[in-house]
Structure formats: C-alpha cells, structure tokens
C-alpha positions as CSV (number, residue, x, y, z in Angstrom):
1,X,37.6,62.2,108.0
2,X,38.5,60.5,104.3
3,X,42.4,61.6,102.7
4,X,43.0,61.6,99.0
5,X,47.2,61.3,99.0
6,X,49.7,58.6,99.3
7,X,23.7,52.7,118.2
8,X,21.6,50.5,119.1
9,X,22.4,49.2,122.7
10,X,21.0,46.2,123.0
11,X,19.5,44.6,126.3
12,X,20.6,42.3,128.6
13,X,21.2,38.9,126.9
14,X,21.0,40.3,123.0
15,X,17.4,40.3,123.6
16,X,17.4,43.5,122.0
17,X,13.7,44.5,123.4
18,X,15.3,48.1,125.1
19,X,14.5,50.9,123.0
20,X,17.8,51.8,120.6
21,X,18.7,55.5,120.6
22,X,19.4,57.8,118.0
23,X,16.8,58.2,114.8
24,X,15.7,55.1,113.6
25,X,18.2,52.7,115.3
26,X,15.8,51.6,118.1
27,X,12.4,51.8,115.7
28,X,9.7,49.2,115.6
29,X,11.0,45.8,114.8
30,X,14.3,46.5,115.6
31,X,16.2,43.4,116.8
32,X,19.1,42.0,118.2
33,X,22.5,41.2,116.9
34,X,22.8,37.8,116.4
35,X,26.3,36.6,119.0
36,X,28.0,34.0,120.1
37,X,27.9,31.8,123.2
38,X,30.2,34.0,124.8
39,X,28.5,37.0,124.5
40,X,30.9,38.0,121.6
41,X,29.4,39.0,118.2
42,X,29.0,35.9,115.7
43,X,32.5,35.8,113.7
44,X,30.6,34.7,110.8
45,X,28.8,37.2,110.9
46,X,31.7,40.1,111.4
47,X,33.0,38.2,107.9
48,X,29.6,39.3,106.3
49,X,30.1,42.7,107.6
50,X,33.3,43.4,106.1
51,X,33.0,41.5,103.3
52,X,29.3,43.8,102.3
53,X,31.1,46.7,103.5
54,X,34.3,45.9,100.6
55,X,31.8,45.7,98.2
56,X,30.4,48.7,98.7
57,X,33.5,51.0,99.0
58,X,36.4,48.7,97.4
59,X,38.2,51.6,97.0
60,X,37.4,53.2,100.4
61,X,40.0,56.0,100.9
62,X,40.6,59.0,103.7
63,X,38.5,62.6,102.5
64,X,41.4,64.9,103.8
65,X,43.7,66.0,100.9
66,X,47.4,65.7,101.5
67,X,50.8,64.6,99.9
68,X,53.0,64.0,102.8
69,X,52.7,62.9,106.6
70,X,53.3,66.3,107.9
71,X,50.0,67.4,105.7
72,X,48.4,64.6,106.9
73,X,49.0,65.4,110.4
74,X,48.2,69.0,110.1
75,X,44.6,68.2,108.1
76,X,44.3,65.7,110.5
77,X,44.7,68.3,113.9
78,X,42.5,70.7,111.6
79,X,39.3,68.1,110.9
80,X,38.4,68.6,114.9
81,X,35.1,69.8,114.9
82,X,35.1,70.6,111.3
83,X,34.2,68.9,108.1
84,X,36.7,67.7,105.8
85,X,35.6,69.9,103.4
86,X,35.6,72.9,105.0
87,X,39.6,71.4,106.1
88,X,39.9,71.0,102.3
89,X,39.7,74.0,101.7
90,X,41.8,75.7,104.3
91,X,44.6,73.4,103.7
92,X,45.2,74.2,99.7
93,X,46.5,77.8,100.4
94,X,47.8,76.4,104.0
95,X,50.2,73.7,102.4
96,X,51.4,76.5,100.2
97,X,52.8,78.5,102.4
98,X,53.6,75.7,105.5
99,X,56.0,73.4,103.9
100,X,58.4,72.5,107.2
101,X,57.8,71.8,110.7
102,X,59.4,74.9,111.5
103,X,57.0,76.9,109.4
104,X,54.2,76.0,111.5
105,X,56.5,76.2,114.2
106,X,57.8,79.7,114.0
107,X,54.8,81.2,113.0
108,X,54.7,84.6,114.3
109,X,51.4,85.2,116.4
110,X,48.5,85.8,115.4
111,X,49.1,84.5,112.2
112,X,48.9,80.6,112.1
113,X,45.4,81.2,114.0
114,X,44.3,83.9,111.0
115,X,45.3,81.2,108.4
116,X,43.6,78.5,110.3
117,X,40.6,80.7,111.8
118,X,37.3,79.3,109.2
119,X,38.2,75.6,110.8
120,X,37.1,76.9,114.3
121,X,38.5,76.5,117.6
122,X,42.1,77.9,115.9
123,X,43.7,79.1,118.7
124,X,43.8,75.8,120.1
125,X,44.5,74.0,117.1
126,X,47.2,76.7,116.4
127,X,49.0,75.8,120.0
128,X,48.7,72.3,118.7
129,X,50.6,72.6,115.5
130,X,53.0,74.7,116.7
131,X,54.1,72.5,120.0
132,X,53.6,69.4,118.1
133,X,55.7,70.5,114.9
134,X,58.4,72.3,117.2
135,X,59.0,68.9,118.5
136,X,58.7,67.2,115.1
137,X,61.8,69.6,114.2
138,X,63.5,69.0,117.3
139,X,63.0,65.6,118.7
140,X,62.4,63.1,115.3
141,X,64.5,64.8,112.6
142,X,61.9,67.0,111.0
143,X,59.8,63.5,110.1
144,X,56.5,62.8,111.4
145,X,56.9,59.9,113.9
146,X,56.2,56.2,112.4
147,X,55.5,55.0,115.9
148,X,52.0,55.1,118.2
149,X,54.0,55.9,121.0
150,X,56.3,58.4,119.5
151,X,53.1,60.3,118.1
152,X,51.1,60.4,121.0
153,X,53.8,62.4,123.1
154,X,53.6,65.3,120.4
155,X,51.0,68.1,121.3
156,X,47.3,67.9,120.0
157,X,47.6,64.1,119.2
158,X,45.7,61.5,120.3
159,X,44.7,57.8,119.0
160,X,42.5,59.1,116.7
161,X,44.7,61.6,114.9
162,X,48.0,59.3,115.2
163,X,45.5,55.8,113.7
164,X,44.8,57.9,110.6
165,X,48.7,59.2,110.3
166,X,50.0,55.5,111.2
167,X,47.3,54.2,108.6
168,X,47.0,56.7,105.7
169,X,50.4,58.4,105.4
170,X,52.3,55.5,106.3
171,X,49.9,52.1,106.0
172,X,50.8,51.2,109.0
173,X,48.0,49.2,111.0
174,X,48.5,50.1,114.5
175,X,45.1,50.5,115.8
176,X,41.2,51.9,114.3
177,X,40.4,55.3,113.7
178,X,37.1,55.4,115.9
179,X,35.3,59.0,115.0
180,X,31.6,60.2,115.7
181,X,31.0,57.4,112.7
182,X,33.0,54.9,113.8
183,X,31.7,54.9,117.5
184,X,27.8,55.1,116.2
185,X,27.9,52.6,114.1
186,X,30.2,50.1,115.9
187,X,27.3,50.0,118.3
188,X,24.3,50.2,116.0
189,X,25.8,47.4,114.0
190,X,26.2,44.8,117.5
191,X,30.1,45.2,116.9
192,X,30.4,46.7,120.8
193,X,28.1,47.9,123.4
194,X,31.3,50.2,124.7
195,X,31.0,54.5,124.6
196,X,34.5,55.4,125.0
197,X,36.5,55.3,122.0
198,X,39.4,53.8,123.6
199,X,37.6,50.6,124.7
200,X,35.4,50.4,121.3
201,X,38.8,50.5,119.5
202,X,39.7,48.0,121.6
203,X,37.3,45.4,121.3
204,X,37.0,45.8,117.4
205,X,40.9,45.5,117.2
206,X,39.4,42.0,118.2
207,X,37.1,41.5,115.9
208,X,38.3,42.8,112.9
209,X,41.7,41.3,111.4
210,X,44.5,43.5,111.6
211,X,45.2,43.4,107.9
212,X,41.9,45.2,107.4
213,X,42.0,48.0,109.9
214,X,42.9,50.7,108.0
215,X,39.9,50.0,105.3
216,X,37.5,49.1,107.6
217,X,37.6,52.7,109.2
218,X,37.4,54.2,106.0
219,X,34.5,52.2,105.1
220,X,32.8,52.7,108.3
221,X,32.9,56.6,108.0
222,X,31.2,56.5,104.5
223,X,28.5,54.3,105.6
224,X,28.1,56.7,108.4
225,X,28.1,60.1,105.9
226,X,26.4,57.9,103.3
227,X,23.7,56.3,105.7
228,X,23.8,55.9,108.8
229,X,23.5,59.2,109.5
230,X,23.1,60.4,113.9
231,X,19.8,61.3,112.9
232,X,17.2,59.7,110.9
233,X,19.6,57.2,109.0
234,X,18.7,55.9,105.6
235,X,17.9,51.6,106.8
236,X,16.5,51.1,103.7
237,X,18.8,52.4,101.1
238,X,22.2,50.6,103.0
239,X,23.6,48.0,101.8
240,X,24.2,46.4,105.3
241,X,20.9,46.3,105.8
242,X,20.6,43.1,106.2
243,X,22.9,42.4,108.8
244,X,22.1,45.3,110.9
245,X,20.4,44.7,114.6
246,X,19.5,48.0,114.2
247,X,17.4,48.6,110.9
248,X,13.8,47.9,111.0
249,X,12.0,44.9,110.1
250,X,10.1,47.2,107.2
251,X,13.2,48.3,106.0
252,X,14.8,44.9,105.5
C-alpha cells in the first residue's frame, strides 16, 4: 500500500547457519546479521539501514490515491487482498459518488458491494465501511478519528489500516504500518525474528526513531515491490545489499 494525497530467520546465536526461507533469502553464503551483545540488532547498523533506504526513496510516499482521511480510510479498508492499483482504480469513480460518511453508510444493499465488487472479498469490506462510517457519522462528528484508540473501535480497522490513516492522512506517528512487505523484510533484513505483526511492530517501534516511522514503512514496502520480492528477490540489484544478512555472498 503507497498514497499519493495530503525472511531470513536466523539461528540460535546469529550464527545464521539454518537455512533462510523464501527465494533467495536463505541461499548459499547467506549470513548472519551482525547484533549486539544483547541479542539486539547493532544500532549502527539500523542507522545504515535507514539512512541507504532515504537515499533510495527520499521522497517515499503511500500508492493509494486520496484527498481526505475519510478516502484514505476507505482505500485503505479496500487494499485487503488487493493491489493498490486495482484500489486505484475502483476508488476514482467511488470517491465520486461517496463523499460523506453517511453515503457509505446508507448505502442501499447490494449496491456498495456492486461498486466495490473488482477489489474482492466486497461483501465484507462493504459491512466494514458501512459499520465503520455509520459510526464515524455518529460517534466523532463525521471526522475520521485522530486517535489509535478511537480508530481501532470502528468496524474493519485494525493497526494496520489505522498506522497508515494516523501516518498518511494526518502525519501522525503512532505506530509502523507492518504489511506482507514490512513483515518479510523486517525479518530478512535481521530487524526481528518475530511473525506476528503486532510484536514485529513492536520491536521496530524500538529500533527505529519515532520521527521516522511513517517513512520507513513507506520505504520498506517499495524495497519489497521493487526487490525484495516473496519469491525470487532481486539481491543483486538492491541497494541494501550490503547490509542484508540475507543476500548472498555472490550478490554482494
């Protein structure tokens, strides 16, 4: 997910000998992330990480097209299980005729699902916008909440969804977006050895300095799209190569 408006587990003791997992990650000469004394990955190099990554997005920004929080949201609840793209797409003819909370809201049956149907799974989704824009309209005013807690009580949102409203929409750092990209490449690049995304967001809210949250999850999704693909990722053509556990020693 990307919005155009305002791994490698390693082995007991980082010896990194354990085969990694998906494509390329656990290849021949594959190695260990370098870490600290306390088991923690090496602030230094965490600095080098974000620091490659900045140069190579500097002006690293969310895919999903929007122009207000409530747009956001919606793309946001839309991009499950769908490319942004595709959400893209839907959302241009959506946002003309959705404008309110209530529009989504009062949406007769059938309807909201037909708009929505080419982003799949839309009669879920289309429960989701309607319970969570009903109480939008009738708990907060008609505004999309500007608070973690506030957001996670409406219907179809979760961490994920309310990080990239919090971050994008409002640039307010409360926590990472951690997607299929995120949570690959946090592992593959020794920044976790977590699965969950709750505790991988956790321990990076650790690592990372909260001042660059919000671009460091928009970085990490390009390198994963651009890259670090699931499957057969491209070691040699990153430009965190060099600092990856997880490329092979041909590649670097």
């Amino acid at each position: 997910m990307s919005a155009r408006g305002p791994g490698t587990r390693k082995g007991k003791g980082g010896a990194g000998k354990k085969k990694g997992t998906a494509g390329r990650a656990g290849a021949k000469g594959g190695r260990a992330a370098p870490h600290s004394e306390g088991g923690r990955p090496d602030p230094r190099r965490v600095r080098a990480l974000l620091e490659a990554l900045a140069r190579a997005w500097p002006e690293a920004a969310c895919a999903l097209e929007f122009k207000t929080p409530l747009q956001l949201l919606v793309a946001t609840i839309l991009s499950a299980q769908c490319t942004d793209k595709r959400v893209n797409e839907v959302t241009r003819s959506l946002f003309r005729k959705y404008k309110t909370p209530s529009d989504y809201a009062d949406a007769p049956p059938g309807v909201l699902e037909a708009d929505i149907r080419s982003t799949g799974f839309f009669n879920s989704k289309a429960r989701a916008l309607r319970g969570a824009c009903a109480a939008i309209r009738d708990r907060f005013g008609g505004k999309v909440p500007r608070k973690m807690e506030e957001l996670l009580t409406l219907p179809g949102v979760a961490r994920k969804t309310a990080n990239v409203v919090l971050g994008t929409a409002y640039g307010i750092p409360a926590g990472i977006v951690v997607d299929t990209h995120v949570s690959r490449l946090a592992r593959r690049l020794g920044l976790t050895r977590q699965k969950s995304p709750e505790k991988i967001e956790a321990e990076l809210m650790e690592l990372i300095p909260r001042e660059e949250w919000i671009d460091f999850s928009h970085r990490m999704i390009l390198l994963g799209r651009e890259y670090c693909k699931a499957r057969n990722p491209a070691c040699g053509e990153c430009p965190l190569k060099a600092l990856c556990p997880s490329a092979t020693q041909e590649d670097k």
